[in-house]
C-alpha positions in Angstrom: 36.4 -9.8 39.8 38.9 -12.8 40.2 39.0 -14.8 44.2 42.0 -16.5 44.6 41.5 -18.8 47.2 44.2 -20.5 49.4 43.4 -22.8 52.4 40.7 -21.1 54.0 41.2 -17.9 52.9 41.2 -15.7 50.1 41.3 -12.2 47.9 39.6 -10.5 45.4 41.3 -8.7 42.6 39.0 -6.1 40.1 40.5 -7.0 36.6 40.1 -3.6 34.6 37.1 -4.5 32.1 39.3 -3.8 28.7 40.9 -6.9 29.8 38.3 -9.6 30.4 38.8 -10.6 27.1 42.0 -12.1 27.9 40.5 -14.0 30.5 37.9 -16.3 28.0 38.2 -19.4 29.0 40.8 -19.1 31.2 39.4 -19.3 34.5 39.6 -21.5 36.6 43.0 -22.7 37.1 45.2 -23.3 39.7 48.8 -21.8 40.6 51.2 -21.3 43.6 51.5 -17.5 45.2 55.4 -16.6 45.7 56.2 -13.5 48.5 58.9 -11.7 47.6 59.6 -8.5 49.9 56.7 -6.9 50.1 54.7 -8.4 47.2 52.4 -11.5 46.9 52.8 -12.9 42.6 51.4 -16.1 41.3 51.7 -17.2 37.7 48.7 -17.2 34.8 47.8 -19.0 31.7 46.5 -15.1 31.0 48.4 -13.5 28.0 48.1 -9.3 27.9 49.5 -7.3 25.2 51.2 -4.7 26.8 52.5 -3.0 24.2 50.6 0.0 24.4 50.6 0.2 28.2 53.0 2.1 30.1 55.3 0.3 32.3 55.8 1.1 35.9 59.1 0.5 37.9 57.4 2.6 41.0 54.3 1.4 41.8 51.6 1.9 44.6 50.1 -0.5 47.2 46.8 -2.2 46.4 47.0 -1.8 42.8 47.3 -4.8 40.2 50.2 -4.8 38.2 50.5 -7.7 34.9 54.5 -9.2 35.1 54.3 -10.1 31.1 58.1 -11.5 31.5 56.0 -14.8 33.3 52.2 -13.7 32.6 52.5 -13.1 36.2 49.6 -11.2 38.6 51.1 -9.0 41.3 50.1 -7.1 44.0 52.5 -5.0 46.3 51.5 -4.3 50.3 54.6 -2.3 51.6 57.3 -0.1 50.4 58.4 -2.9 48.1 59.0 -2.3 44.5 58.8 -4.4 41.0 62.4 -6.3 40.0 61.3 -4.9 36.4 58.7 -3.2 34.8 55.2 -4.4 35.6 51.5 -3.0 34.2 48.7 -1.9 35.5 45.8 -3.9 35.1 42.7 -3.4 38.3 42.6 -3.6 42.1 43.0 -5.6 44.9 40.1 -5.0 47.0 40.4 -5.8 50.8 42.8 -5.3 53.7 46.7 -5.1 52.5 47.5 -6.6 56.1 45.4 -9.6 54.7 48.6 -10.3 52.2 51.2 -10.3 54.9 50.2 -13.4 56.0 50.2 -15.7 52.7 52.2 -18.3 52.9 55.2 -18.8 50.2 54.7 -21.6 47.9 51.0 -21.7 49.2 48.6 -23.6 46.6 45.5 -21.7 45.0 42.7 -21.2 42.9 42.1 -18.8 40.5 38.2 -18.4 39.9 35.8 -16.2 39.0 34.4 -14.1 42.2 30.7 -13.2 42.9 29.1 -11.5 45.5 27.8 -13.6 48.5 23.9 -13.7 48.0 23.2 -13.0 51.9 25.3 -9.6 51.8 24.2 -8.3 49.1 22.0 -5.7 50.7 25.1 -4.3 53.1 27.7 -4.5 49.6 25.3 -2.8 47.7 25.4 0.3 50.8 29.0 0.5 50.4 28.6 0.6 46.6 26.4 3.6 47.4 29.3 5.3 49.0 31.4 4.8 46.5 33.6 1.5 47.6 34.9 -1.2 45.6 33.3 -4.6 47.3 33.9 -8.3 47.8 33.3 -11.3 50.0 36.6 -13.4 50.3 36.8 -15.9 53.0 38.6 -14.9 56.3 39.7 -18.1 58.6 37.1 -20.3 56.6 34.0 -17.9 56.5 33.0 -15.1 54.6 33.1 -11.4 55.3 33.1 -8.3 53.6 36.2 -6.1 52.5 35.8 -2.8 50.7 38.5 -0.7 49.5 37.7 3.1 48.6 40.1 6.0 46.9 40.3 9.2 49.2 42.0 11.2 46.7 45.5 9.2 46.9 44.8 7.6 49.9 43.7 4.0 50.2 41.1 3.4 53.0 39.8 -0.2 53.5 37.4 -2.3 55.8 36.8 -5.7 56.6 32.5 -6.1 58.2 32.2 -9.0 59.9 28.4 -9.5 59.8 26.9 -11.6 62.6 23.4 -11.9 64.3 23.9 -9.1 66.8 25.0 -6.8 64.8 28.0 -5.8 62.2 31.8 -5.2 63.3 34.4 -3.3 60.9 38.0 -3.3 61.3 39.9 -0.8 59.7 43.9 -1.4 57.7 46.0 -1.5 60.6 48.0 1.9 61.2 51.0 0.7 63.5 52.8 -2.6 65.3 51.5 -2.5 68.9 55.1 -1.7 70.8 56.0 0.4 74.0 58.5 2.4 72.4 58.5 5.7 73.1 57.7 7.3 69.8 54.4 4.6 69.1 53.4 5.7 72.4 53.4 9.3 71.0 51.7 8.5 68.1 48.7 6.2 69.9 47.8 9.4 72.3 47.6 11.7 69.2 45.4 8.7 67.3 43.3 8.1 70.5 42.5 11.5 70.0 41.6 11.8 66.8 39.5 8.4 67.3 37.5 9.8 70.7 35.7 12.5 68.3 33.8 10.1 66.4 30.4 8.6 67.3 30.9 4.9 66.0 34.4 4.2 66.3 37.6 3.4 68.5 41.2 2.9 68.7 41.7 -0.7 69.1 43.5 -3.8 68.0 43.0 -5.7 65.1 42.7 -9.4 65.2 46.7 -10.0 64.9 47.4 -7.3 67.8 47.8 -4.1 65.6 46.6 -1.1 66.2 43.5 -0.3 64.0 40.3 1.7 64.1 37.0 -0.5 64.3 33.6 0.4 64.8 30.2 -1.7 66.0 26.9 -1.1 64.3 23.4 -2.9 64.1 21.9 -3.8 60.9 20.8 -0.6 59.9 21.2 1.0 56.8 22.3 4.5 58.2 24.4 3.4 60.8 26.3 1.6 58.4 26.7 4.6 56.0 27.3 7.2 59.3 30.0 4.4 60.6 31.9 3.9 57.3 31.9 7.7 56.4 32.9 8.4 59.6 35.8 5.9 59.7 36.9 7.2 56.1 37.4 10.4 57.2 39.7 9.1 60.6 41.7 7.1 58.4 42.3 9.8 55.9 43.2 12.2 58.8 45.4 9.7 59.8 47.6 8.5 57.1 47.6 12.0 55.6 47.3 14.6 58.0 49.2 12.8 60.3 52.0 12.1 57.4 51.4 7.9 58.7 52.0 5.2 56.0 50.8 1.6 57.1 53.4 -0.5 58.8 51.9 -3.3 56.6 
């Protein structure tokens, strides 16, 4: 996995292993991210051979697509779509709200990303379930952000793990607003949310409106929270026909 690391924050990317080898040496190095639409880029001394990959000119949120025209790394977080054909190459593991906030032009570092010894034991639970996991930094310390497949659709957490106990926030699902059609759609969310043991409708840390949980350190809380929250989410964005705002 890659970190890329801007002020005091940062994402993880999951380079496919067939392409590690382009990496050799490589790593670290620093760069500038660029937002355009809906889409955070940076450039990279990495050089792909794409010639036996098939370009996309449609591409889906959370993936990571290779821009060989400026050996460019990009990942898309809304309806947004590539100015020419990009690659697939891996992941971007973590919250897609999380890219909405970079700053254009911002300076960062490109380095190799491990696992933060201390969470190990609540990653390697996820990992049981079947999630792609990291520990970027959030607002200068870490957490953890796991990203899982539900068929096609993309369900992520952030944990943030403290003495008393372990919070998760789930993707944010719509802009907190009084219009009359949100309102709707909150009362049918709130009760899709109420059935669940562990969780909530509630507001993520930027005022959206998310689901989150609260457990203790306990390995089957955790898995009975996150399974739990997997299936509200994938009720919610497919059942419910919802596509993240962000």
């Amino acid at each position: 996995m890659l970190e890329v690391e801007h002020w005091e924050s940062s994402f993880v990317l999951e380079l496919d292993e067939r392409f590690w080898k382009n990496i050799g040496g490589k790593v670290p190095f620093k760069t500038n991210l660029v937002v355009w639409k809906e889409e955070v880029y940076f450039l990279t001394p990495i050089e792909i051979d794409v010639s036996t990959l098939r370009g996309q000119i449609r591409v889906e949120q959370g993936k990571l697509f290779y821009w060989p025209i400026e050996r460019a790394f990009c990942i898309f977080y809304g309806i947004s779509q590539p100015y020419s054909p990009v690659y697939q190459v891996g992941l971007y593991i973590g919250l897609l709200s999380k890219l909405r906030a970079i700053r254009d032009g911002a300076e960062a570092t490109v380095k190799v990303h491990r696992i933060h010894e201390s969470y190990s034991s609540i990653t390697t639970i996820l990992e049981s379930l079947g999630f792609k996991v990291a520990t970027p930094l959030h607002n200068g310390g870490r957490v953890i952000e796991a990203t899982k497949y539900i068929g096609n659709v993309r369900v992520s957490f952030r944990l943030y793990v403290e003495d008393y106990g372990i919070h998760i926030e789930g993707e944010p699902v719509l802009p907190r607003d009084c219009c009359p059609e949100n309102i709707r759609l909150i009362e049918m969310l709130d009760k899709i949310v109420r059935g669940g043991r562990y969780t909530r409708l509630d507001l993520s840390e930027n005022g959206e409106i998310a689901v989150t949980g609260f457990v203790e350190k306990n390995e089957k809380q955790i898995c009975n929270a996150i399974n739990e929250m997997s299936k509200i989410y994938h009720k919610i964005l497919k059942d419910l026909h919802l596509t993240r705002y962000l």
